[in-house]
PATORVEX-151445 format. One record per residue (C-alpha): residue number from 1; residue in three letters; x, y, z. Coordinates in Angstrom, 1 decimal, decimal comma. Each point is the difference from the previous one (the first is absolute). Layout:
BEGIN
[mimar NUM; "Ala"; [X; Y; Z]],
...
! end
This chain:
BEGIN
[mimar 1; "Unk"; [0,0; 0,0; 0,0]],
[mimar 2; "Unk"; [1,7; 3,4; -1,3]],
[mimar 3; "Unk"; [0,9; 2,0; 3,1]],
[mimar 4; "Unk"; [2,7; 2,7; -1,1]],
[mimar 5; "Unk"; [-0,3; 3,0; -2,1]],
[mimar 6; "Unk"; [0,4; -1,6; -3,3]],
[mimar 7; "Unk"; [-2,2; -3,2; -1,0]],
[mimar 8; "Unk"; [2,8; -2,7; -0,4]],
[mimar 9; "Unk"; [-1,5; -0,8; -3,1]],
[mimar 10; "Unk"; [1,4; 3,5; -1,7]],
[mimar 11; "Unk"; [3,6; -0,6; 1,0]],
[mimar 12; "Unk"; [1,2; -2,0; -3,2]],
[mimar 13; "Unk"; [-1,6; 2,8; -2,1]],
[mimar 14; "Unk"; [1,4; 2,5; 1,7]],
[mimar 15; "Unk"; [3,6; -1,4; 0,6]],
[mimar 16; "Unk"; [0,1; -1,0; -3,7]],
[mimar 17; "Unk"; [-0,8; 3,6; -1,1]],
[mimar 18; "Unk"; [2,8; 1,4; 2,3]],
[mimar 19; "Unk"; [2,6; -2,7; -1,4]],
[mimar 20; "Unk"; [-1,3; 0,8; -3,6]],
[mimar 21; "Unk"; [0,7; 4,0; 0,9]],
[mimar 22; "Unk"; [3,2; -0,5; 1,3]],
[mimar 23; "Unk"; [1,2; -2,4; -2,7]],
[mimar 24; "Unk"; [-1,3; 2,6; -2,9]],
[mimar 25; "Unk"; [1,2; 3,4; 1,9]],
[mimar 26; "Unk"; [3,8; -2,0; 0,3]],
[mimar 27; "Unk"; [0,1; -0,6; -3,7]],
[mimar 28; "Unk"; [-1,5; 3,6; -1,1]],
[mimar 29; "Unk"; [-3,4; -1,0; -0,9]],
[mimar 30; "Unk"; [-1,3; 2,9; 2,3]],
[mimar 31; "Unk"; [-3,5; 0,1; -1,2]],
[mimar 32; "Unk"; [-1,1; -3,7; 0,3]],
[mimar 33; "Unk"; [1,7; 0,4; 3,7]],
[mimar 34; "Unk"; [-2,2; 2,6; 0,7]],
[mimar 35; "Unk"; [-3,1; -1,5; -1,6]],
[mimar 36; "Unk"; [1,4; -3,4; 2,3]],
[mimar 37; "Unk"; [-0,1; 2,0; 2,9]],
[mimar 38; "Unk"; [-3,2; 1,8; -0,4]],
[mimar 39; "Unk"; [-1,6; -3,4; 0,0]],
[mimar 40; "Unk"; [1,8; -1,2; 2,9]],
[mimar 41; "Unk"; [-1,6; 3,2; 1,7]],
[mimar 42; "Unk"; [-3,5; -1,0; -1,2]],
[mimar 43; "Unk"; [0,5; -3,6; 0,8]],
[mimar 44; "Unk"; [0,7; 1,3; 3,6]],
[mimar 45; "Unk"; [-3,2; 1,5; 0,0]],
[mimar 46; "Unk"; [-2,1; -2,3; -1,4]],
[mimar 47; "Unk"; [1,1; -2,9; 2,7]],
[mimar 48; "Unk"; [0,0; 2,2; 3,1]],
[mimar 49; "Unk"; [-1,6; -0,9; 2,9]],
[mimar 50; "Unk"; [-1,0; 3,0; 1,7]],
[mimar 51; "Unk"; [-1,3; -0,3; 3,8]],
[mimar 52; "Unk"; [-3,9; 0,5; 0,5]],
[mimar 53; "Unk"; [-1,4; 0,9; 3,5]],
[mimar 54; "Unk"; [-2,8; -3,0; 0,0]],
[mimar 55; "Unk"; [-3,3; 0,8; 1,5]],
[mimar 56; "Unk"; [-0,8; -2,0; 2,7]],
[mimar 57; "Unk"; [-3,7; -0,4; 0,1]],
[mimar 58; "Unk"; [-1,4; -3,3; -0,8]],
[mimar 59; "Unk"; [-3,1; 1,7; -1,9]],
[mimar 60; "Unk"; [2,0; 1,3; -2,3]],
[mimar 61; "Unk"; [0,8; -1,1; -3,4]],
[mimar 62; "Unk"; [3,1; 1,2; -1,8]],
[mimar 63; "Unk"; [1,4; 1,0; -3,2]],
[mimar 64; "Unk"; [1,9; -3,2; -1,4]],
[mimar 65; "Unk"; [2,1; 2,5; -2,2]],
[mimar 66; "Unk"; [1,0; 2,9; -1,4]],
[mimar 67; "Unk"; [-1,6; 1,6; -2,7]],
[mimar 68; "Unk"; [-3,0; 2,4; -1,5]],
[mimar 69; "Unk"; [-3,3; -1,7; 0,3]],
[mimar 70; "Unk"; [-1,2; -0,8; -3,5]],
[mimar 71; "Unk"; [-3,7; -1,3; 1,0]],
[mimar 72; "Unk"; [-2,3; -0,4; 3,2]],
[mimar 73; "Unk"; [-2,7; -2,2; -0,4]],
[mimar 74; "Unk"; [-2,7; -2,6; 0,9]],
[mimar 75; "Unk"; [0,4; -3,2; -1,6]],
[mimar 76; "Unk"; [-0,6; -3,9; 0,5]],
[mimar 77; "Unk"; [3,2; -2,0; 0,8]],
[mimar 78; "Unk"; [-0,1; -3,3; -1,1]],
[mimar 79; "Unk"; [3,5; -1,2; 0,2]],
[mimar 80; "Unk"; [-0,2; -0,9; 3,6]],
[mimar 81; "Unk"; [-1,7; 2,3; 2,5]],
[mimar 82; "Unk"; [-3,3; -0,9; -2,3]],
[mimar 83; "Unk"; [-1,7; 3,2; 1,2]],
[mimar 84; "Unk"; [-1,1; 3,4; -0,9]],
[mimar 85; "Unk"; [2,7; 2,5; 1,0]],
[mimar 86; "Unk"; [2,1; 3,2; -0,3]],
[mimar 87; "Unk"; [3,2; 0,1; -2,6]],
[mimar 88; "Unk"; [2,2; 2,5; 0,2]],
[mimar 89; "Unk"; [2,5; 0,0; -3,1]],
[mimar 90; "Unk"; [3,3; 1,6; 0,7]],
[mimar 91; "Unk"; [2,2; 1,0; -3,0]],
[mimar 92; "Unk"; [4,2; -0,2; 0,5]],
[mimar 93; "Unk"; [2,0; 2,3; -2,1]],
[mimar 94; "Unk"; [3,6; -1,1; -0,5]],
[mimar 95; "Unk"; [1,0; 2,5; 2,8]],
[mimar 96; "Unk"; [-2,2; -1,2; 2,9]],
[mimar 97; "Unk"; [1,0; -2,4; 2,8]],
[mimar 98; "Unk"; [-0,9; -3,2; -1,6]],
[mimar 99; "Unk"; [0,2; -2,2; 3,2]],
[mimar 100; "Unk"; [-3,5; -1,5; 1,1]],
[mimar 101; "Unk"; [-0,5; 0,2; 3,0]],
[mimar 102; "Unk"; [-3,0; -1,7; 2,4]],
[mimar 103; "Unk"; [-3,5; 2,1; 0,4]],
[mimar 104; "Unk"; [-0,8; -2,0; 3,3]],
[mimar 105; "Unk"; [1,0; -2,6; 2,6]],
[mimar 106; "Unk"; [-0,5; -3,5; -1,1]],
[mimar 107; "Unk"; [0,9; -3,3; -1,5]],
[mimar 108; "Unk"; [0,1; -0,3; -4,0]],
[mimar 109; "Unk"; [-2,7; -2,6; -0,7]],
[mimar 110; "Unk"; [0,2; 0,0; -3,8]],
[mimar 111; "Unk"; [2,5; 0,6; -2,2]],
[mimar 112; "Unk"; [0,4; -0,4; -4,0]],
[mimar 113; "Unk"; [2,2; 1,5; -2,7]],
[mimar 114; "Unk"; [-1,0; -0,1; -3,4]],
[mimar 115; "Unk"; [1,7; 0,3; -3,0]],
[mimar 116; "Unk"; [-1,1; 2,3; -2,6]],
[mimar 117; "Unk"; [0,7; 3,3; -1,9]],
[mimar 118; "Unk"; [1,7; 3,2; 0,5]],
[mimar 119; "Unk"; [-2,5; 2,3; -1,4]],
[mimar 120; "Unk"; [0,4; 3,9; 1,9]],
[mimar 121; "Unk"; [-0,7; 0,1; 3,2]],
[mimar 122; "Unk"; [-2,7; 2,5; -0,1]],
[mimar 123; "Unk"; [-1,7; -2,1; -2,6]],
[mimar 124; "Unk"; [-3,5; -1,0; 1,4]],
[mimar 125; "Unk"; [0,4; -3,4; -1,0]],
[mimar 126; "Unk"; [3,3; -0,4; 1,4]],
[mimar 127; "Unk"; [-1,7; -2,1; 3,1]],
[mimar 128; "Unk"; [-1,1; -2,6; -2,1]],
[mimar 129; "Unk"; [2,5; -0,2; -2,9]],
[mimar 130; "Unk"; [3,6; 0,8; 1,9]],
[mimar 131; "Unk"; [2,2; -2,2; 1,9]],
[mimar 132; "Unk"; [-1,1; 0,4; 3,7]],
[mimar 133; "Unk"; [0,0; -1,1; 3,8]],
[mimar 134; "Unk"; [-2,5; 0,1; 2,3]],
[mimar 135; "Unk"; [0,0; -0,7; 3,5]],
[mimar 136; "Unk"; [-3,2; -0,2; 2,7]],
[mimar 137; "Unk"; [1,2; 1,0; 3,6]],
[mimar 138; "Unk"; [-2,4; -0,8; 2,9]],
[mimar 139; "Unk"; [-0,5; 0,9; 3,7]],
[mimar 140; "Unk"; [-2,9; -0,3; 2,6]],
[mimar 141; "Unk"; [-1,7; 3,4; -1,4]],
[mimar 142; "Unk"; [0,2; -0,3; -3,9]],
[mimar 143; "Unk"; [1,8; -1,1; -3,7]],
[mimar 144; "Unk"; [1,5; 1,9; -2,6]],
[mimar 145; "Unk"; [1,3; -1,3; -3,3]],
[mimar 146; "Unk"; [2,8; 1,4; -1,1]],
[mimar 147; "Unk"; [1,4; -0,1; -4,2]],
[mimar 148; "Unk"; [3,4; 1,1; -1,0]],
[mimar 149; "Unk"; [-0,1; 0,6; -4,1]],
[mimar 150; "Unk"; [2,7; 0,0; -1,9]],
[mimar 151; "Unk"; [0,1; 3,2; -2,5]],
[mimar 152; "Unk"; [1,5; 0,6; -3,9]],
[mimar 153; "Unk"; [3,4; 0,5; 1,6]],
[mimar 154; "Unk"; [-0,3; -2,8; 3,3]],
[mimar 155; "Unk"; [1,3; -3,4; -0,6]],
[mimar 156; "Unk"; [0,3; -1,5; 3,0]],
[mimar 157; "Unk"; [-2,2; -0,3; 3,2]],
[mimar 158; "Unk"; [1,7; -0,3; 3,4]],
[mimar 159; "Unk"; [-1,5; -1,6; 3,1]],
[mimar 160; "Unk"; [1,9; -0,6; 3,5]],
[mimar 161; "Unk"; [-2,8; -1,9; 1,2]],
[mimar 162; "Unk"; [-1,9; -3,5; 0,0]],
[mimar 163; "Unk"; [-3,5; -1,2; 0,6]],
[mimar 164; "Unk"; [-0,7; -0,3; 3,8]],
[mimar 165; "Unk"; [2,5; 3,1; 0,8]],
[mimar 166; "Unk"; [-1,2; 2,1; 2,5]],
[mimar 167; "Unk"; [1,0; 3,8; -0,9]],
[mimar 168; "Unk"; [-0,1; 3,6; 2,0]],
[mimar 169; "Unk"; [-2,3; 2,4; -1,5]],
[mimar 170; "Unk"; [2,5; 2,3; -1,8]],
[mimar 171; "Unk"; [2,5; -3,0; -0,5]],
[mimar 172; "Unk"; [1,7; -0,4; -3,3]],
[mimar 173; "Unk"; [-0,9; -3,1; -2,3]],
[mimar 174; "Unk"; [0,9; 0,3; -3,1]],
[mimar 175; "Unk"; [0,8; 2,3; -3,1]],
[mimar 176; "Unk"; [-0,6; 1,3; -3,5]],
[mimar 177; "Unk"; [3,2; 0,6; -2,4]],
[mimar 178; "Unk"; [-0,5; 3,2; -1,7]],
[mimar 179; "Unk"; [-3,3; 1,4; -0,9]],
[mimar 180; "Unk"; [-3,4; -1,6; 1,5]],
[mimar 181; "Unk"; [-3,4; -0,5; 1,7]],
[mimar 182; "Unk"; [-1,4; -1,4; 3,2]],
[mimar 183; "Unk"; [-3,6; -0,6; 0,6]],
[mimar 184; "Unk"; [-1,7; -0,4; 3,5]],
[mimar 185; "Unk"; [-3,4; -1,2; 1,4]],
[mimar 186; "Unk"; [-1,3; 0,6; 2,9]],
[mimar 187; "Unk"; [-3,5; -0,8; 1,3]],
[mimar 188; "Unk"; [-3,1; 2,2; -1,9]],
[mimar 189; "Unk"; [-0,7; 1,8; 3,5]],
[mimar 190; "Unk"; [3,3; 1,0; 0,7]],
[mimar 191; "Unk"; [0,3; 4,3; 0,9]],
[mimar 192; "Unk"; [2,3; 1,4; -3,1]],
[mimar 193; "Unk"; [2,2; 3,0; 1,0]],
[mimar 194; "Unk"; [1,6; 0,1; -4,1]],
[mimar 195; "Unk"; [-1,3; 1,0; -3,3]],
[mimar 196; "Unk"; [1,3; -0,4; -3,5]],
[mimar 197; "Unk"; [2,5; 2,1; -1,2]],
[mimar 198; "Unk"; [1,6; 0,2; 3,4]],
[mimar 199; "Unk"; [4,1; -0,7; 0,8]],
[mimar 200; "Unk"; [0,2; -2,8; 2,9]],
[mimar 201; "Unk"; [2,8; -2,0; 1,7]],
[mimar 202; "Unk"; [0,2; -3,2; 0,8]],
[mimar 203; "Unk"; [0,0; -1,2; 3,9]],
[mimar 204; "Unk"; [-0,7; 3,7; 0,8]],
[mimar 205; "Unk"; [-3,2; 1,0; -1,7]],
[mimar 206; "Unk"; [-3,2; -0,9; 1,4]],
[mimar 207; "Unk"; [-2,3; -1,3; -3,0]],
[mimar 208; "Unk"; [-2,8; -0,5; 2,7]],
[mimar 209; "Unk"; [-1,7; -1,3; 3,2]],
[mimar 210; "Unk"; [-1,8; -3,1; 0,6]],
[mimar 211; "Unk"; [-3,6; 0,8; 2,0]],
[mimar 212; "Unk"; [-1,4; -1,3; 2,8]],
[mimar 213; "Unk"; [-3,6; -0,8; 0,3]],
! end
């Protein structure tokens, strides 16, 4: 589980860039060692990890990443939860925190990738048609399904976790390489505090509170 400033993942890319810059600026080739270095800098920022104060209320359900939300709405989910509920659809640009992180407390009850496209991300088909991973996590008070999508640039989907883990709310779990979407939903009833169009953070955000009867 990624726990430094830098997502261990970025650390080839990034010292392959620097080797490639100071290689090229040895031998004159000045202008490919600064392009090489410029995208050792953005490789750097794509793979950090930066620290997120967590809320600690169990009625609250996070943001599982960073991104502008492309889409709130109601909708029937009949991959697993098999109920009506809220989606939230959160698109990554290429300079966003693209670590995953847990909207709630709970254990990961399902779990299945999928193989598939690489249409863009903010494609409204992307859900059905890219390759993906989704993940249920459940506790005592509720269930969210979460769906990392791959995007036109993404090729790879990362998970640090296994069916049966039990994860913090706020804990990383995975990753998207370089451009992407995540979709989450939560139960229909659930109190929204976001709205399309809006800039949210993963682990930080609240997306919304689950009500009491």
């Amino acid at each position: 589980m990624p726990t430094g400033p830098i997502i261990k993942e970025g650390f080839p890319l990034i010292g392959a860039m620097l080797i490639i810059a100071v290689v090229l600026g040895f031998l004159g080739h000045y202008v490919i060692a600064i392009i090489s270095f410029i995208l050792a800098l953005f490789f750097v920022n794509f793979f950090r990890n930066p620290k997120r104060v967590i809320p600690q209320d169990p009625d609250l359900i996070l943001s599982p990443a960073d991104g502008k939300i492309m889409d709130v709405s109601d909708v029937y989910e009949d991959i697993y939860l098999h109920k009506e509920c809220k989606k939230v659809t959160i698109f990554l640009s290429v300079f966003d925190v693209h670590a995953n992180r847990a909207p709630i407390d709970g254990k990961i009850t399902y779990r299945h990738y999928t193989m598939g496209s690489f249409l863009p991300a903010f494609k409204d088909s992307v859900g059905f048609e890219n390759e993906r991973h989704t993940i249920c996590i459940e506790n005592d008070r509720t269930s969210v399904l979460v769906t990392q999508i791959a995007g036109l640039l993404a090729r790879r989907i990362v998970s640090w976790t296994d069916l049966d883990s039990v994860l913090e709310r706020g804990q990383l779990y995975g990753m998207i390489k370089f451009g992407s979407c995540t979709e989450i939903y939560m139960d229909k009833d659930v109190e929204l505090f976001v709205e399309k169009g809006q800039h949210i953070t993963g682990g930080d955000t609240v997306i919304g509170r689950l009500r009491h009867e």
